[in-house]
N, C-alpha and C positions, 0 to 999 in steps of 0.2 A: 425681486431685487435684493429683498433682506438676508438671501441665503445666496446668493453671488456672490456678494460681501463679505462674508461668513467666510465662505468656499476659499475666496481667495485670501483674506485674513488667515485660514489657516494655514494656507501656502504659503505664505510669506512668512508666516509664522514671529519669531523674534528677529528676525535679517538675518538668520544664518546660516537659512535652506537657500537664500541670493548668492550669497557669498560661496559656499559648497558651491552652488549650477556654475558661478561665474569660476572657480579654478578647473571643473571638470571640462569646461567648455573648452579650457586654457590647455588642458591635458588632451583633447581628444583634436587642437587645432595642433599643438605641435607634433602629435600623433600621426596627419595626416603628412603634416613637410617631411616628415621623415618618409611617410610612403609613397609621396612625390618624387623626391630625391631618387628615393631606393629604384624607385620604376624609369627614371629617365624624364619626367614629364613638366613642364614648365604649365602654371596656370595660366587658362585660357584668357585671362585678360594681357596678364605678359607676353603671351604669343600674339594677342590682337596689337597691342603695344612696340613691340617688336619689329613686328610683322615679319618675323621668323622664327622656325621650329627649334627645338633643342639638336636634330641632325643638320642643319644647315650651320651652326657654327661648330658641332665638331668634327668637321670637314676642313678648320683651321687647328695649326700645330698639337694634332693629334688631340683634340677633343680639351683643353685644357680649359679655356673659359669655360665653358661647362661647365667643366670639373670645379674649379672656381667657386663659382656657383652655388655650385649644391654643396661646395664646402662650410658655403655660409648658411646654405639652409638646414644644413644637417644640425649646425648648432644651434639655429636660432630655432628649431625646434624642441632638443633636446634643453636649451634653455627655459622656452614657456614649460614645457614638461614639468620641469620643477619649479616653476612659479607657482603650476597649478597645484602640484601636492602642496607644498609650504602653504598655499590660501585654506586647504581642505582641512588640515588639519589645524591649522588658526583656528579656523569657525568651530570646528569640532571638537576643542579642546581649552586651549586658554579661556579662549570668547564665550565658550558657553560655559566658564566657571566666572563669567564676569570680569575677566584681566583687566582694567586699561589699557593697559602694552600692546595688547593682541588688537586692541581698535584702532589707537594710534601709529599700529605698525600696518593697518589696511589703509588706512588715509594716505602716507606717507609713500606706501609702495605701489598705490594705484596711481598719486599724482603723475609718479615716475615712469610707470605701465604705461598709462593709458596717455598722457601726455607724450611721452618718445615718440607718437604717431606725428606729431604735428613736426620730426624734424624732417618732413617730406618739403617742408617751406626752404632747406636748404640745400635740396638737391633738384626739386623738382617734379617727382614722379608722385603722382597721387593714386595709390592702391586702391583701387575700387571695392575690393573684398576685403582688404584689412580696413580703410572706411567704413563697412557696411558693419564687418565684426564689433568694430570698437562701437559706434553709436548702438550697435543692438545690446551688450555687454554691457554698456554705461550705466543707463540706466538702472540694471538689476544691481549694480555693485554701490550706486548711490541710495537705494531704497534698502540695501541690506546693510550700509554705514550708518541712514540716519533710523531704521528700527532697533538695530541693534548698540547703539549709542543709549537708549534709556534702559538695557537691562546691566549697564555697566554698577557694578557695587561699589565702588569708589573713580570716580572718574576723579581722575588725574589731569593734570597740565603736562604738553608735550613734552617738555624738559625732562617728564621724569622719563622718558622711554631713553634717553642719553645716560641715566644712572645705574652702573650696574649693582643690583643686588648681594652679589657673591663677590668677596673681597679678589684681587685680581692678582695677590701674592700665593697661591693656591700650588706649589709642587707636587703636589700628588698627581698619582696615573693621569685621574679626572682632569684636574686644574690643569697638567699640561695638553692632555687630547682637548678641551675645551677653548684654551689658547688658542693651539696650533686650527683649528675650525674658524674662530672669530679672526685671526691674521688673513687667512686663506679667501673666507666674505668680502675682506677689508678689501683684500686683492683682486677680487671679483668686481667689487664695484669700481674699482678704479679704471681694470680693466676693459671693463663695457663703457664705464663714462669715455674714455679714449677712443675704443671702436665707434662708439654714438658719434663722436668730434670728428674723426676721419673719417666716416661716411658722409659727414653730412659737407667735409668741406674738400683734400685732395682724396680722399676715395680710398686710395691704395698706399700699402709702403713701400717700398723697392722691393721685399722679397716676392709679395704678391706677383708683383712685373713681371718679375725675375722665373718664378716657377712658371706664368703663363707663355713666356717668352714674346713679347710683346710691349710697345708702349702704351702710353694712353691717348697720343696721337693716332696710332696706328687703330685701336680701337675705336676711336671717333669715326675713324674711317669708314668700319666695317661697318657700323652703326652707331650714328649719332647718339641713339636713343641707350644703349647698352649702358653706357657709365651712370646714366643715372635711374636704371635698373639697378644696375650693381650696389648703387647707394644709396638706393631703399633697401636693401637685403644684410647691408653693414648696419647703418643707423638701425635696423630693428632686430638684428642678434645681439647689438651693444644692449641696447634698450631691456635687453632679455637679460642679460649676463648680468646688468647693474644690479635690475630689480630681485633676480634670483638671489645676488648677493645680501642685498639691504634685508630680504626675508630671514636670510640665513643668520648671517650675523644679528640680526637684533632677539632672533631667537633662542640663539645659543647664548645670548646675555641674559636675556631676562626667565625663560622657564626651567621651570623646578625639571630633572633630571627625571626620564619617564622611558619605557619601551617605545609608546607611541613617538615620541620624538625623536629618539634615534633610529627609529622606522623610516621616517621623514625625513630624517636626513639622509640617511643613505639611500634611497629613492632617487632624493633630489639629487644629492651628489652622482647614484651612477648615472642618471639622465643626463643632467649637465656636462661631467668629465667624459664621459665614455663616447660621448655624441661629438664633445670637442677634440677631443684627443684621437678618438679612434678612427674619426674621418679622413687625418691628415694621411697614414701609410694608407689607405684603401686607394688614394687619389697621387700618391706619388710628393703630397707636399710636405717633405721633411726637412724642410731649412732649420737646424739646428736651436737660431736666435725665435724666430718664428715661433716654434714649436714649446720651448723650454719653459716660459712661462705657465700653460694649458699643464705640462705634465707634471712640474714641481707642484702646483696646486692642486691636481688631481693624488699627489703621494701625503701632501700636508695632509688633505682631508681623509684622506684613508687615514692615517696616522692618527687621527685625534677622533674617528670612528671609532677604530681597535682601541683605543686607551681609555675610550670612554664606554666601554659595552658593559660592563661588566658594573659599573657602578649606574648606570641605567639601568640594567634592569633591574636589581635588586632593590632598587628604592623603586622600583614600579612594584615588584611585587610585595615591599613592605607597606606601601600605600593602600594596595588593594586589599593585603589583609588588619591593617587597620577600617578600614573603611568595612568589610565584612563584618567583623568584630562589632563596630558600632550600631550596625544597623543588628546586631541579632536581640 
């Protein structure tokens, strides 16, 4: 018994080996919507749900629900994508130099995470595999917040995770690629809070319609059951896009300037942009209004990537050769 204990004690180790399994899990789920998507294939409880295949509705105007669809799964994959990186490297970096920011921003971003499942109460559809995922996930991500809550060096009060460190009049390359990153998050979260709201209440905007060529009468028709498919698939790419943002943003406030970081970001960034933006010409949905939002913020964060490379790395690498230095 006493070496069970042990065994798993050192598994768990300080909560940060939970928190790593819980982003990689995050990375290898939206890993897989994307090669749902890619393949054509709706999960078999959606087809039980349904009670039809992905060819039985693109047999209506040219396969567009569908397409539809997988537009939304294409980002709400590429959105967990970088939720997961942004958590891996939290744990890996802030959190195991003791931040409080980096703990207070896993509280704060899983409430958000893992809480957007319950906005199934306003559509209706209850995911029996995203159910299954969140309660198995929960857990490891509550036992890796409260083990690694006592190796914090100074635990802070949430308030200070709102305070930025680095003065915000900052013109330089840096200060404005760093900007133009925390505007872009800001955007991000607004954005998903708005997709989470219209999923969970009319569903669609007019352009959606518009692209599918259809109403949402006419959809009811085809299947009652499809609208509020559909808006489990919005409310949990919003849910995605929010929390990606809240990670981004609150980290581009508070950590010191690093390789690792801007590894992570742009990770995160191409998962997120590239999944959002690049789905819409593969699928024919290029409504201008629609679209502009996804690619203005996909050009910000390249922009404040490029202006910020260069002063990342450098102070990564003067870090590490301080840090060499000391130890010899």
């Amino acid at each position: 018994m006493h070496d069970n204990r042990g065994f798993f004690s050192a598994l768990i180790g300080d909560g940060r080996p939970l928190l790593i399994f819980t982003g990689l899990c995050l990375v290898m789920s939206g890993a897989f919507a994307l090669f749902l998507s890619a393949t054509g294939h709706f999960l078999p409880h959606d087809v039980l749900y349904l009670g039809m295949e992905p060819a039985d509705l693109c047999a209506i105007n040219e396969c567009r629900i569908v397409h539809f669809m997988f537009h939304d799964r294409v980002s709400f994959g590429g959105a967990i994508i970088a939720v997961g990186v942004m958590y891996m490297w939290l744990a890996e970096f802030p959190l195991r130099h003791g931040e409080a920011w980096a703990w207070w921003l896993f509280l704060l971003s899983g409430i958000i995470g893992f809480g957007s499942f319950l906005a199934y109460l306003g559509y209706g559809y209850l995911d029996s595999w995203h159910g299954a995922a969140t309660l198995a996930l929960l857990p490891c991500f509550i036992v890796g917040l409260v083990r690694s809550y006592v190796t914090l060096h100074k635990p802070a009060p949430l308030r200070d995770l709102f305070t930025s460190p680095v003065p915000w009049r900052d013109y330089s390359p840096r200060g404005l690629g760093r900007l133009a990153m925390l505007v872009t998050a800001l955007g991000m979260i607004g954005a998903g809070l708005t997709i989470m709201t219209v999923g969970m209440t009319v569903v669609f905007v007019p352009q959606d319609l518009s692209y599918m060529g259809i109403t949402a009468d006419e959809l009811r028709a085809i299947n009652p059951r499809l609208i509020p498919l559909i808006a489990h698939d919005r409310a949990g790419f919003g849910g995605g896009v929010a929390t990606a943002g809240l990670l981004i943003f609150f980290s581009v406030l508070h950590a010191r300037p690093s390789r690792s970081l801007w590894q992570a970001l742009f990770i995160a960034g191409l998962a997120g942009f590239s999944t959002a933006v690049g789905i819409h010409p593969v699928i024919g949905y290029t409504d201008f209004l629609h679209l502009a939002p996804a690619a203005i913020g996909a050009m910000a964060f390249g922009l404040g990537l490029l202006l910020t490379f260069r002063v990342m790395m450098e102070t990564s690498e003067r870090s590490e050769s301080a840090r060499a230095a000391a130890e010899v």
